[in-house]
C-alpha positions as CSV (number, residue, x, y, z in Angstrom):
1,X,179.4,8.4,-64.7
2,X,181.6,8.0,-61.7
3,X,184.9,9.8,-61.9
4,X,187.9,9.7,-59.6
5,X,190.0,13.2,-59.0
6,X,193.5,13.2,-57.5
7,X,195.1,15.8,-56.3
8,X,197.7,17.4,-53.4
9,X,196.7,19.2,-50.2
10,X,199.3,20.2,-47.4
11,X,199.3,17.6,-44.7
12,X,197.6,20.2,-42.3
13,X,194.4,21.2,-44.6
14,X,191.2,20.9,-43.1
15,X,189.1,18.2,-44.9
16,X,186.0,19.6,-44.3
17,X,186.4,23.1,-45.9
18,X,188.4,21.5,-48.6
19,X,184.9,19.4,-49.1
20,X,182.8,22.7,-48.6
21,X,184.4,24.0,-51.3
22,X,183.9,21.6,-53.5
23,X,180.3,20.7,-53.3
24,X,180.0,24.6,-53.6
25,X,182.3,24.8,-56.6
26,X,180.7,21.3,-57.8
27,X,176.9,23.1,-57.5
28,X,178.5,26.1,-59.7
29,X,179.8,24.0,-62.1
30,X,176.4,22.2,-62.6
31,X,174.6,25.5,-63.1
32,X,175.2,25.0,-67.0
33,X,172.8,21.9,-66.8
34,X,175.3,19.2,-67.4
35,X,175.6,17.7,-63.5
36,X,178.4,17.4,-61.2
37,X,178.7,16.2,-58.1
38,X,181.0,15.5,-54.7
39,X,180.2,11.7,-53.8
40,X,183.2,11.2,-51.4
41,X,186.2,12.8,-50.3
42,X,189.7,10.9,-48.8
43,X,192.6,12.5,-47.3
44,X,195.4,10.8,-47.0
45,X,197.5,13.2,-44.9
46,X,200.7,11.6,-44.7
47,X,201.0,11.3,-48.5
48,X,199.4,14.4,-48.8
49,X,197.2,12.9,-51.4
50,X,193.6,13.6,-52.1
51,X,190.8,11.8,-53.8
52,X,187.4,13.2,-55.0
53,X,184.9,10.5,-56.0
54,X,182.2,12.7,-58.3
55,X,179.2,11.9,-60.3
56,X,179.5,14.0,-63.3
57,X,178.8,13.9,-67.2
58,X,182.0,14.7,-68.0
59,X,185.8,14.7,-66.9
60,X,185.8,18.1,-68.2
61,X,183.3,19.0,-65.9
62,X,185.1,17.5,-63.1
63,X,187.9,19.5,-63.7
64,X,185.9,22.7,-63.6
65,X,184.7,22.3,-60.0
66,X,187.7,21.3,-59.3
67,X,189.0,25.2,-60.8
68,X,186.3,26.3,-59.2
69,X,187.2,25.4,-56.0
70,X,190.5,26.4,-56.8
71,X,192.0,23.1,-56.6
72,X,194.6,21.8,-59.8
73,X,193.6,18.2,-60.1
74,X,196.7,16.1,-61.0
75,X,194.5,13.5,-62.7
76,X,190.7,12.9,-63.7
77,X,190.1,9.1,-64.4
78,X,186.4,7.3,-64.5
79,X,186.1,5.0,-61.4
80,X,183.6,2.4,-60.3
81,X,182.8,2.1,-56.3
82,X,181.0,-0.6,-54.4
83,X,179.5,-0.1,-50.9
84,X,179.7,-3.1,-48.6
């Protein structure tokens, strides 16, 4: 299942080792056997808001990487994306 993370980063982070971390933390997380996985990542700085698209079994899980990484995510909803 898709799910949709969203949490707050300072309008200065670096969105490519805030994604590092994740697919690191997300790989960590799946080492139990139920999978987890970074699909996309947006920044939107001026908000200061973040969104992590994953592929995971579970919100729970989602929220682990998301420890793992040592992010707090504010909210974990399922989601549904379309590429055009």
């Amino acid at each position: 299942m898709l799910f949709l993370a969203e949490f707050y980063l300072p309008e200065d982070s670096v969105l490519t080792e805030v994604a590092r971390r994740m697919v690191a933390a997300a790989a960590e997380a799946a080492a139990s056997g139920e999978g987890v996985s970074l699909v996309d990542l947006i920044f939107v700085a001026v908000d200061e808001t973040c969104f992590a698209l994953f592929m995971a079994s579970s919100p729970d899980k989602v929220a682990e990487a998301g420890q793992l990484a040592g992010l707090i995510f504010d909210r974990v909803v399922t989601a549904e994306a379309a590429r055009l």
